[in-house]
N, C-alpha and C positions, 0 to 999 in steps of 0.2 A: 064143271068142277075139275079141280087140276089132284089127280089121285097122288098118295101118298106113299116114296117109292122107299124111306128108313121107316120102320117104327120105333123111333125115338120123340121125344119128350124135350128137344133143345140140341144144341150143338157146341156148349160154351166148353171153351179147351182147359185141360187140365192143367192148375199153376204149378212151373215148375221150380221157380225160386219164390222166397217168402214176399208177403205180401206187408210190406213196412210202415206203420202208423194211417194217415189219413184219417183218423176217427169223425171230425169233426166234419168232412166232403165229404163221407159216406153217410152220416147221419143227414149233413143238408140235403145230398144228392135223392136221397130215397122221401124226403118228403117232400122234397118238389115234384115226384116222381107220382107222387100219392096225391098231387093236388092238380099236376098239367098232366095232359096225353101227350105232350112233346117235350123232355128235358133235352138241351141242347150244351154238354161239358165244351169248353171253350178253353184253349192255352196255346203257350208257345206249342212247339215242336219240342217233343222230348221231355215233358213237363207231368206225362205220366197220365193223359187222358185215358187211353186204354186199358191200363190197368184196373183203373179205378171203374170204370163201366163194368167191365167183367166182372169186377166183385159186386157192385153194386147188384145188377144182375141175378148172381150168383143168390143176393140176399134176397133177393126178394121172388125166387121164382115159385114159390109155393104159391105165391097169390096171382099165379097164371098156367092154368088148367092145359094149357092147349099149348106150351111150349113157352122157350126163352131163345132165341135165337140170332145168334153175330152173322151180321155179314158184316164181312172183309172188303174195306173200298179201294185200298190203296194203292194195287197192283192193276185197278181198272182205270184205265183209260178214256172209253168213251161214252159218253153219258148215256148214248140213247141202248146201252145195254146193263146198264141199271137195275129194272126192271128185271132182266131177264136172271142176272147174280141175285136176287135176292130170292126167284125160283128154286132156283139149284140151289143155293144155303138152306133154303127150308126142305130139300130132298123132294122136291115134288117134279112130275113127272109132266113137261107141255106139251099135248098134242095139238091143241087146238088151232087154230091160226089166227084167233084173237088176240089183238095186244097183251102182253102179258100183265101191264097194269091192271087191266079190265080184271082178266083170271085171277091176279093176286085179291083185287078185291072183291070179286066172289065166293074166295076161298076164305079170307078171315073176315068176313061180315059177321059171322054169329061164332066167334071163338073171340076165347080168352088170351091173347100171344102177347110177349115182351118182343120188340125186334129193337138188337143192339146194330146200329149203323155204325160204322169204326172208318172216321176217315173221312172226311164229306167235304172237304173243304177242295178239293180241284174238282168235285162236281155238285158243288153246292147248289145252284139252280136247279138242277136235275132231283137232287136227294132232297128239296125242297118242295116240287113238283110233286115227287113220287109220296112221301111223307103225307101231304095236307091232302091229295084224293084218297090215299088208304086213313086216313084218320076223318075223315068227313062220313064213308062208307060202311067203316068198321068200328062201333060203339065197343068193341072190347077188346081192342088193339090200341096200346101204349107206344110210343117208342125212344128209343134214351140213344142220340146220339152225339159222335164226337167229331168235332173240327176245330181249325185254327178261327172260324169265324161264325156267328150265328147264321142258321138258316132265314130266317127274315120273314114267316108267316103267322100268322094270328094264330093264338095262344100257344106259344111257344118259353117255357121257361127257360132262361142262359143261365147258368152259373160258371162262373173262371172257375179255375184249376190252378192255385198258386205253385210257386215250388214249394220246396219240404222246406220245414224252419232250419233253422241255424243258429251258435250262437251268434254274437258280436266278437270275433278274435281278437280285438283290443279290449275287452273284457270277458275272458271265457270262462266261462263256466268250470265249477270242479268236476272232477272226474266222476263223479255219482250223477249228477245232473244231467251230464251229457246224453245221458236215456232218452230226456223231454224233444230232445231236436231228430226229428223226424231224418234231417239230410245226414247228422254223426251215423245215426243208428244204420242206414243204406248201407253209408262203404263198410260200416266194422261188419255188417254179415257178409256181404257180398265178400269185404277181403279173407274172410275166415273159409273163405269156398275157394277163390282162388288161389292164396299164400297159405298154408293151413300152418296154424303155428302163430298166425298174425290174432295179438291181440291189444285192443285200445289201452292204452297205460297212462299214467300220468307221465312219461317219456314223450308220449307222441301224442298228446290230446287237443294240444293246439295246433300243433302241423294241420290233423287230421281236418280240423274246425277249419283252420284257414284255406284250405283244401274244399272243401264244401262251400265255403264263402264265396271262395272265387270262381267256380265252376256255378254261382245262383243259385244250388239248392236245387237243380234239374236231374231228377232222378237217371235221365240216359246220360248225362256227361261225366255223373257218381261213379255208374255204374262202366262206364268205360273206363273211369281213372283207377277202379279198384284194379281193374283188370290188369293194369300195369304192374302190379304189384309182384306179380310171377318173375320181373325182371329188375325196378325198382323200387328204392326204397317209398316209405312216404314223401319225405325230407327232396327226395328226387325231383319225386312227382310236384309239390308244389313250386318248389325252381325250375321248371320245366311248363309250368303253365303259362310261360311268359308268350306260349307258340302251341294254345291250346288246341288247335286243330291239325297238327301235325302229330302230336303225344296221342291225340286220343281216337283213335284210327284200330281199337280192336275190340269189335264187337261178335256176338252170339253170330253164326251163320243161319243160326234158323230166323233171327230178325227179320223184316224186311230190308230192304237194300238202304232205304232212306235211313234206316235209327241203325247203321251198323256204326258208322261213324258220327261226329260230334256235326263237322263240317256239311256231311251230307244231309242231315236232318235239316239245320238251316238254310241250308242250298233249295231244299225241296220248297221254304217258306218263302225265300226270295224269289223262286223261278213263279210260284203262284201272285207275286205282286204284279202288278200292271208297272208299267216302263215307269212312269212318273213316281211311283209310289216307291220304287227301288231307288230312285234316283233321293228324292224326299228324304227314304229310310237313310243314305250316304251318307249326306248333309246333317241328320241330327245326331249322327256317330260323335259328331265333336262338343255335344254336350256333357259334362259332367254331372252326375248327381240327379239330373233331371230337367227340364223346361217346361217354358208357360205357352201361352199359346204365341206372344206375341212377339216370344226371342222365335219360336218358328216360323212367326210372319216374316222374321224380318232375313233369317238366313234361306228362306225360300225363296223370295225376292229373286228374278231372272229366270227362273225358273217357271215357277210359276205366278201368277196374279196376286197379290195378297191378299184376297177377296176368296181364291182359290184356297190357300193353302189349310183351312178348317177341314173344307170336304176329305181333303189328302191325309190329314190328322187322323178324323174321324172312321178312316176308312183302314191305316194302319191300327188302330186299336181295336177296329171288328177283328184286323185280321191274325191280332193278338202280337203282334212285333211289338207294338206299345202299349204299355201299362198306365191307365189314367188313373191320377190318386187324388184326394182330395186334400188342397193347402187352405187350411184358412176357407174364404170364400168366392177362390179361384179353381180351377181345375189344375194338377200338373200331371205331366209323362215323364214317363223315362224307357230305355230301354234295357232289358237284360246286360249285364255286362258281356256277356257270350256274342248276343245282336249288334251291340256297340262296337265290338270288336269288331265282327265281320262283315259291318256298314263301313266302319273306317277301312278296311283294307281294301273296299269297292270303290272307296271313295279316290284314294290312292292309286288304284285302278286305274279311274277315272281322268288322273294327271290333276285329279281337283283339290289333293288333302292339306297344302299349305296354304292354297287361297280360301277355302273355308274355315282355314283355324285362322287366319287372319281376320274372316267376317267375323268368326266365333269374339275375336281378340279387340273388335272394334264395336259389338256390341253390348262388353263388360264395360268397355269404355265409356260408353256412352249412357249405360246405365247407371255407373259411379256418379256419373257427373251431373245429370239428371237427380240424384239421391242429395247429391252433396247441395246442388242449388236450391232446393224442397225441404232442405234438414229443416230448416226455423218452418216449422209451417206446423198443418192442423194432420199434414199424414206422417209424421214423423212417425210415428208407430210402424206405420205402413210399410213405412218404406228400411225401415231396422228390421223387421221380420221378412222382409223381400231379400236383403242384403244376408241374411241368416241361411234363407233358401238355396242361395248361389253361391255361396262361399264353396263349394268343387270348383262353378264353372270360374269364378275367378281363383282363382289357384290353379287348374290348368292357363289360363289367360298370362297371369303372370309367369307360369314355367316357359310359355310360348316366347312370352318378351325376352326374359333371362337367356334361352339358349339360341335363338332365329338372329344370327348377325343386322344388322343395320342400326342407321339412328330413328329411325322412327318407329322401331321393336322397343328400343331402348327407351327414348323419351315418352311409348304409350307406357310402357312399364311403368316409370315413375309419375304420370298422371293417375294411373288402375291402386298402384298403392298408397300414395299421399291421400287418395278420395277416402280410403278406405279405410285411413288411423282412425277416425275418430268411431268406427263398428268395432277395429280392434279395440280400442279402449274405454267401450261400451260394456264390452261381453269379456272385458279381464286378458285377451289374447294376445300380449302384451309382447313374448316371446315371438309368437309367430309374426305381428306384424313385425316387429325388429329383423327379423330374417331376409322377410320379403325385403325389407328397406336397403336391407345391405345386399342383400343380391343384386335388385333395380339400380343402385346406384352405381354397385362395381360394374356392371354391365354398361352403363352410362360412360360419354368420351370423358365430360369433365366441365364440360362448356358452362360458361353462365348462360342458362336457360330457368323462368319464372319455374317449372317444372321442380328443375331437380332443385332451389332454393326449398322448394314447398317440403319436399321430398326430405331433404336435410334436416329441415326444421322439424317434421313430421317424424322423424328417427330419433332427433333428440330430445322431442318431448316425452316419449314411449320411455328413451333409457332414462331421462330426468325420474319417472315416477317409477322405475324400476331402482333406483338409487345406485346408476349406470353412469356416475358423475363425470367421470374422466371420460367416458364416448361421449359423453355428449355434449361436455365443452369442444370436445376435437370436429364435432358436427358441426355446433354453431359457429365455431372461427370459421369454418371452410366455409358457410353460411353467408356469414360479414364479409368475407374477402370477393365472394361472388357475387351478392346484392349489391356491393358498391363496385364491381368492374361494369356491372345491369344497368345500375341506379332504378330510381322511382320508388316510390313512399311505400308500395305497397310489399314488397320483397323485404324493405327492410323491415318493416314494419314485424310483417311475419318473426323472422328474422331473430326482432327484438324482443316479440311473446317466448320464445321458445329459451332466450337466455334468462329470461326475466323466471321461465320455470327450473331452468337449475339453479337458480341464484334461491328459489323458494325452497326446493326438493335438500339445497346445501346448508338449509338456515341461514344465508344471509339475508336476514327481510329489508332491508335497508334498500340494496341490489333492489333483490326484485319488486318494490312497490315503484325505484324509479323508472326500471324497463318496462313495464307494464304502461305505466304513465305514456313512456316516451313509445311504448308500439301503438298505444291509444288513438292519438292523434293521425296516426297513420292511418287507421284502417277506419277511423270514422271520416277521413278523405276517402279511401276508395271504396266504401259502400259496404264493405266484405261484414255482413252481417253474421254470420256464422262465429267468424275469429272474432268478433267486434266482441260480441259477446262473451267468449270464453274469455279474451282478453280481462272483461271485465270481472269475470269471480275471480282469475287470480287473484288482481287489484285487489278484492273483496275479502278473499283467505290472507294475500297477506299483507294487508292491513288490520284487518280484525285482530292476527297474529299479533301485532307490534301495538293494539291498546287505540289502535286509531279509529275506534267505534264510529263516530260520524261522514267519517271518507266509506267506510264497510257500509253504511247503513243505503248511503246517496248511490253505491256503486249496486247494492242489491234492490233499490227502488227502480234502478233502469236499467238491471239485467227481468225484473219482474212485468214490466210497465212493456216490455218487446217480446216476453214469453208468452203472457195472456194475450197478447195483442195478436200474436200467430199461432196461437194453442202452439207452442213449444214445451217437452217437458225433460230433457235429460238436462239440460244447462239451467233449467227453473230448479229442480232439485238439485243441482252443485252448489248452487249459490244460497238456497236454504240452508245447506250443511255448514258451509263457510259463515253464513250471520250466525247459526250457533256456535260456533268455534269462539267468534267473535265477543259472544252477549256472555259464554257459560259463567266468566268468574263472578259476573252481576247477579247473575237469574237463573239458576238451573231450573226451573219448570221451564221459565220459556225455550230456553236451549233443546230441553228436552223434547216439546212439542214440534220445535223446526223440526229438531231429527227424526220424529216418528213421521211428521209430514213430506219429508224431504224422503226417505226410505218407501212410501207406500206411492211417491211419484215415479222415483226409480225402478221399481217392481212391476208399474205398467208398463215399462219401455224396457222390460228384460235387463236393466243397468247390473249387469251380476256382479262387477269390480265394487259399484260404489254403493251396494244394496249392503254389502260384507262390510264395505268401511266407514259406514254410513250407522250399521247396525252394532258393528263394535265399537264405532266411538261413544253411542250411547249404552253399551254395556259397560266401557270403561268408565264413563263420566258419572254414573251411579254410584260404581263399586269404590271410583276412587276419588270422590266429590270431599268427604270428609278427611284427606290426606293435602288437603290446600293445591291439587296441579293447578295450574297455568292449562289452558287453551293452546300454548306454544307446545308444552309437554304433552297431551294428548294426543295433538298431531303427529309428533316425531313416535311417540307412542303405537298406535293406530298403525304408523306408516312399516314399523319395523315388524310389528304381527302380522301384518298383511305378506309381505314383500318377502318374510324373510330373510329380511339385511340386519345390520349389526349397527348399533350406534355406534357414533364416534361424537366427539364435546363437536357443539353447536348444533346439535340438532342433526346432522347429517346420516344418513342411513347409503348405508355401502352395501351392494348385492354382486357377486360374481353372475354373470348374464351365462347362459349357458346354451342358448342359443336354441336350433329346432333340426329335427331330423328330414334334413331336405329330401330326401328321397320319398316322404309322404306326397309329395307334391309333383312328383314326375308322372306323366300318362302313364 
């Protein structure tokens, strides 16, 4: 028996700063606590594991007779002395010359003990070891501990350790609200210790928010930015985050060495990965927003097997570098932006950070284009909500093309954005893809290349429905002029869809029922089922427009007859919308019908643009059925509510574009 050299009751240290929200980890922690002998808190680095144990702890130690007790792993280095630290934590006295596992568990066999392990993750096999023979031996001995990764033995409960909430700085919260987010409330105490005088205002509430944002909500990188405060401003500190591990370089000296800094705490996470896994974490720094498993197959690739790169995966998310979330019925990761950051600068390191943002740049590519040929199909859905998910990583992709000199930055640019008009004008993002078009293009030499015709035409059909009339004739000449230095049916063709929609957008139907006509024939030569299609509801819209019911009727029989045929449904519900436009002055019930049916197709494939213009045109055709409109009226109607533009005589809707704020788009 190992004699008892404190008489105390536990060892857990006194808090000396406040201890900030957690309510809902502390309520899980303590009843996992109640249900396993082994709670295992698992997070990043810095993410506020130890806190939360010692209060946990804290909470619960009435229902442990026989002590509550931390031992400290962090500062130990060698496992096979484990053991011997968890002696000396408990103040017990070893004479023996028995293994001290042995002594430990003859010593809490018949007691009641909490022991908090803090830190387990560079000796997790060990704290594993030592864990499952004292809890096999000791029926009333618990133990609650914390690492970057689970211990890995039977009956062991995991719970992560998120960071603190946040609001959304592009929608922040009022100043009363700000209470509920766990990471606000951090710095405003923390800064009221360090700057006294500092107080949260509606002056600084979204600095402060964007400030929390970007630093992930990780309690030690809060609590180091408040610490800046002594010197500057908020306003400072967040333009200063652009070089987060330089800025946040002053921490408590009673800390440990690792959580003094931002940098070092990470450091400590990377130096625990194995060679591969560091290398892996580099490589997925150049994702945006998140990845699947298979954009990681594929920038793993040389690296490792692609057969491999799951184990690599699975092994960065024990060890909590990566965050697995569930999309739909896929798994995704991502990383902290803190870990992103200082994977990319490893990776940079490495002499590797432009050839992987090239890989990154070649597998948007290849995804667009994969998306674009599948569009008419039965995963259309699939594949809209897959394109919803990567909208970062394609937005970094295209920043890559826009600023990386060459022509083949340039020409994948205008391949990544021409795929992608038709998600922009899906989901209503009409401005942004317009940006991107004009960026890829200016960035473009000039060449007639199939590419940039796509590209042109894909600009001016965005500004045609933005009532962007004057860009977008100047896009199709530059179009025409290049299709015919090209030649072949299928550019002009293009070409000819894209005038054929300003000539609609301008109220001349005339115009566009003939260019419709004349891109028709084109693209039923080259096969291009996608535009084959859309080609055809224009045709459908504007003819209906102009009274020519039985051309609208044959052209919605065989956009309908190729959409059920492929379970297609964003271009099956245009084309319902366009035959009520068509039928309304005959029939308003049936009009009315297309459009409820045409609306509840669009609403399964997220169509948010045409769910709105879909859903006003039959608000309006109700309200204003007995005032005799035209179907031509409704449309020009519909189009100027929506868009915002101003009539002018013929139908025409004029909008000043006002374009997007590129700097959302830069790494």
């Amino acid at each position: 028996m190992l004699p008892i050299v404190r008489g105390k009751m536990g060892n857990l240290p006194v808090e000396l700063t406040s201890f900030v929200g957690r309510r809902r980890e502390l309520t899980e922690a303590k009843r996992l606590l109640s249900l396993a002998r082994l709670v295992t808190l698992t997070g990043v680095g810095g993410v506020g594991k130890t806190r939360l144990a010692v209060r946990v702890a804290a909470n619960v130690r009435r229902a442990f007779g026989d002590g509550v007790w931390l031992i400290e792993l962090g500062e130990l280095s060698d496992p096979d002395l484990l053991a011997d630290n968890v002696v000396a934590a408990l103040g017990l006295r070893k004479q023996s010359s028995d293994p001290s596992l042995e002594l430990l568990a003859e010593h809490l066999a018949d007691r009641r003990v909490l022991l908090v392990l803090d830190n387990c993750e560079h000796l997790v096999e060990a704290a594993a070891v030592l864990s499952e023979t004292l809890l096999r031996q000791c029926p009333g001995l618990r133990i609650l501990a914390t690492s970057r990764e689970p211990l890995g033995i039977g009956g062991e409960a995991v719970m992560r350790v998120p960071p603190l909430t946040v609001s959304d700085p592009d929608r922040p919260s009022a100043l009363q609200g700000l209470a509920e987010y766990d990471a606000v409330t951090l710095f405003a105490q923390r800064a009221e210790a360090t700057a006294p005088g500092f107080v949260l205002s509606e002056a600084n509430r979204v600095t402060i928010t964007r400030i929390c944002q970007r630093l992930d909500g990780l309690p030690l990188a809060i609590e180091l930015a408040a610490a800046r405060l002594r010197v500057l401003s908020p306003q400072q500190i967040l333009d200063r985050l652009t070089d987060r591990y330089r800025l946040l370089t002053v921490g408590s000296r009673g800390a440990p060495v690792r959580q003094q800094t931002l940098k070092l705490s990470i450091d400590w996470s990377y130096d625990l990965c194995e060679p591969m896994e560091q290398q892996l974490w580099a490589r997925l720094s150049v994702f945006a927003g998140g990845f699947e498993l298979d954009a990681a197959e594929s920038l793993g690739t040389g690296l490792l097997a692609r057969e491999e790169v799951l184990d690599v995966v699975a092994r960065l998310v024990d060890q909590s570098i990566l965050i697995r979330e569930e999309a739909g019925t896929v798994a995704r990761y991502r990383l902290l932006e803190s870990l992103r950051e200082y994977g990319y600068q490893k990776l940079r390191e490495m002499g590797e950070g432009a050839a992987l943002r090239r890989r990154h740049r070649d597998w948007c590519l290849q995804l667009v284009q994969q998306t674009e040929e599948e569009w008419i199909g039965p995963h259309q859905l699939a594949w809209i909500t897959r394109l919803e998910r990567e909208q970062p990583n394609m937005r970094d992709a295209l920043q890559f093309c826009v600023t990386e000199p060459g022509e083949d930055e340039a020409e994948a640019g205008l391949q990544i954005a021409a795929a992608l008009h038709t998600l922009w004008l899906t989901h209503g993002q009409l401005s942004e893809g317009r940006c991107w078009l004009d960026r890829v293009l200016a960035h473009h030499s000039g060449q007639p290349t199939a590419e940039r015709i796509k590209a042109l035409s894909a600009n001016a059909a965005l500004a045609a429905i933005q009532g962007d009339l004057r860009k977008g004739a100047v896009l199709v000449e530059e179009g025409k002029t290049l299709a015919a230095q090209l030649g072949g049916t299928g550019v002009q063709a293009i070409v000819t869809h894209a005038d054929g929609l300003q000539a609609l957008f301008g109220g001349d139907l005339p115009r566009a029922v003939a260019c419709f006509e004349a891109a028709l024939e084109g693209l039923r030569a080259e096969g291009d089922l996608l535009r084959l299609i859309e080609d055809l509801v224009g045709l459908e819209l504007a003819s209906g427009l102009l009274g020519d019911v039985p051309r609208a009727i044959a052209c919605k029989e065989e956009v309908l007859a190729i959409t059920e045929l492929y379970g297609e449904s964003v271009q099956r519900a245009c084309s319902l919308w366009a035959f009520a436009l068509a039928v309304w002055q005959t029939d308003h019930m049936h009009a009315s019908r297309l459009l409820a049916q045409s609306v509840r197709l669009a609403r399964v494939v997220d169509d948010r643009l045409n769910v709105a213009m879909w859903a006003l045109t039959l608000v309006l055709g109700h309200a204003e059925s007995s005032t005799c409109w035209g179907s031509e009226m409704i449309f020009s109607h519909v189009t100027k509510e929506l868009l915002g533009g101003v009539s002018a005589p013929g139908g025409r809707v004029v909008r000043v574009h006002a374009g997007c704020d590129d700097s959302r788009y830069r790494r």
